[in-house]
C-alpha positions in Angstrom: -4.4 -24.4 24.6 -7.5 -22.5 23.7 -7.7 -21.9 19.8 -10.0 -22.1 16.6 -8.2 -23.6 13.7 -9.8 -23.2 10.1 -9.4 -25.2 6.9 -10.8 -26.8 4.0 -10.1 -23.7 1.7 -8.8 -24.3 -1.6 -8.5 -23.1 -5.6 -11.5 -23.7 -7.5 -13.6 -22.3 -10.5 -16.4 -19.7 -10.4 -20.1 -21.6 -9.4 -17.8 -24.0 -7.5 -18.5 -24.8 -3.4 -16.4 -25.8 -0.5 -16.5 -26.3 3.1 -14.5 -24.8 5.4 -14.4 -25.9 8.9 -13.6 -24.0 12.3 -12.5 -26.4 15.1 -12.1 -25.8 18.5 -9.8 -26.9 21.0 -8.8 -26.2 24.4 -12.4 -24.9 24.7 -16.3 -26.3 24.4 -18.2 -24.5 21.6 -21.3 -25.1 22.9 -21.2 -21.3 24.8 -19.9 -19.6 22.3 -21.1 -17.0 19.5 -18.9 -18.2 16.4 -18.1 -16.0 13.5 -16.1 -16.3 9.7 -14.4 -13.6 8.6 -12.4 -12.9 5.7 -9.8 -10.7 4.2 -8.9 -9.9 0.7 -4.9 -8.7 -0.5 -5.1 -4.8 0.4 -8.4 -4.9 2.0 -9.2 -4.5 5.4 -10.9 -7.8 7.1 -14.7 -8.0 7.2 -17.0 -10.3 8.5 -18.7 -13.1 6.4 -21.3 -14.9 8.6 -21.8 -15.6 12.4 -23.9 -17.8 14.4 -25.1 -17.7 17.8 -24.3 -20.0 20.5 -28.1 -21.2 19.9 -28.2 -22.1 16.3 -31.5 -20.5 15.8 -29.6 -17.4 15.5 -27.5 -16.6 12.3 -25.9 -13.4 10.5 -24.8 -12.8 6.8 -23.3 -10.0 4.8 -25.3 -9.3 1.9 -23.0 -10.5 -0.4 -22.9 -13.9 0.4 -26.9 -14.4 1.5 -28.3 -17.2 -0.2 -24.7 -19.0 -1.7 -23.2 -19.5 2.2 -24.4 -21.3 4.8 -23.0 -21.3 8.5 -23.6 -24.1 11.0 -22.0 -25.4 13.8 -21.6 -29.4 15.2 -21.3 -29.1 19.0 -20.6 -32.8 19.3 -17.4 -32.1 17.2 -16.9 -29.2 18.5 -16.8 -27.2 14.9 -18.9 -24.9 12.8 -18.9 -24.7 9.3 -19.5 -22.5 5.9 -20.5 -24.1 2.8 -20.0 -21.6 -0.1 -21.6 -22.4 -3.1 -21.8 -20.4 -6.5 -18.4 -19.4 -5.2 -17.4 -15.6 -7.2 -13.5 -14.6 -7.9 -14.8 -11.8 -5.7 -14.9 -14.1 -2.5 -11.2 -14.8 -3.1 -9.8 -14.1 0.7 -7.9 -15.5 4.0 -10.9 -17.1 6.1 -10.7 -16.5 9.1 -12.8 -17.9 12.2 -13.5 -16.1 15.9 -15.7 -16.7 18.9 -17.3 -14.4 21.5 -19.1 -15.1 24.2 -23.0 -16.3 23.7 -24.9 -14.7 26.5 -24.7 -11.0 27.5 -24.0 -10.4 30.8 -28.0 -10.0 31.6 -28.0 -13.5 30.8 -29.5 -13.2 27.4 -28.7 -14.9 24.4 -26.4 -12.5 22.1 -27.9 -12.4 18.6 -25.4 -13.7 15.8 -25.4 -9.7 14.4 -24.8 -8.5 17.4 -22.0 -11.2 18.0 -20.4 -10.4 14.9 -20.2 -7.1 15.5 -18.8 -7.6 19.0 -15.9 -10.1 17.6 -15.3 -7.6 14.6 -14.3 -5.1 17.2 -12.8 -6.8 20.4 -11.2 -10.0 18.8 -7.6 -10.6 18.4 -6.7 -13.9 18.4 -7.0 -14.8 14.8 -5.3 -18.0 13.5 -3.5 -18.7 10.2 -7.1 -18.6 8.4 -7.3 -21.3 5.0 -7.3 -19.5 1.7 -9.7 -19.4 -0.7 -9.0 -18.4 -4.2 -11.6 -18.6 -7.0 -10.2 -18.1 -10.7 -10.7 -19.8 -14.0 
């Protein structure tokens, strides 16, 4: 069964960090654009950070540039985001999806251009792993 499973969310304080994980199963990573999205209680869902299917290639919203890091373990099959100086503000459902890695010319599909792709065409989301941040 092809899926992506996340986890490793969690309640913590403001300027706290934690890893979530996206595994794969049913599938092999290694040609696949992978992307973290998230979605806060009465907002629509938005995209967090992708990475290309080479890991040369990576996307963030501005809001999370410099305190989240994406990166992905082929051998393991999984990518990851670390969140550091984690805000109440990134309080949300995580969720992970893929897209293809190579356009049909062939050519490696950029991590922006991935996450703009799954943002629009994906619809296989999972359960996500929640995230809350709050003193």
């Amino acid at each position: 069964q092809v899926q992506l499973v996340e986890s490793g969310g969690g309640l913590v304080q403001p300027g706290d960090s934690l890893r979530l994980s996206c595994a794969a199963s049913g599938f092999s990573l290694d040609y696949y654009a992978i992307g973290w999205f998230r979605q806060a209680p009465g907002k629509e869902r938005e995209g967090v950070a992708s990475i290309g299917s080479s890991t040369s290639s990576t996307y963030y919203t501005d809001s999370v540039k410099g305190r989240f890091t994406i990166s992905r373990d082929n051998a393991k099959n999984t990518v990851y985001l670390q969140m550091n100086s984690l805000k109440p503000e990134d309080t949300a459902v995580y969720y992970c999806a893929r897209v293809y890695g190579r356009a049909t010319n062939g050519a490696l599909v950029t991590a922006y251009d991935a996450m703009r792709a799954m943002a629009q065409t994906y619809n296989r989301w999972g359960q996500g792993t929640q995230v809350t941040v709050s003193s």
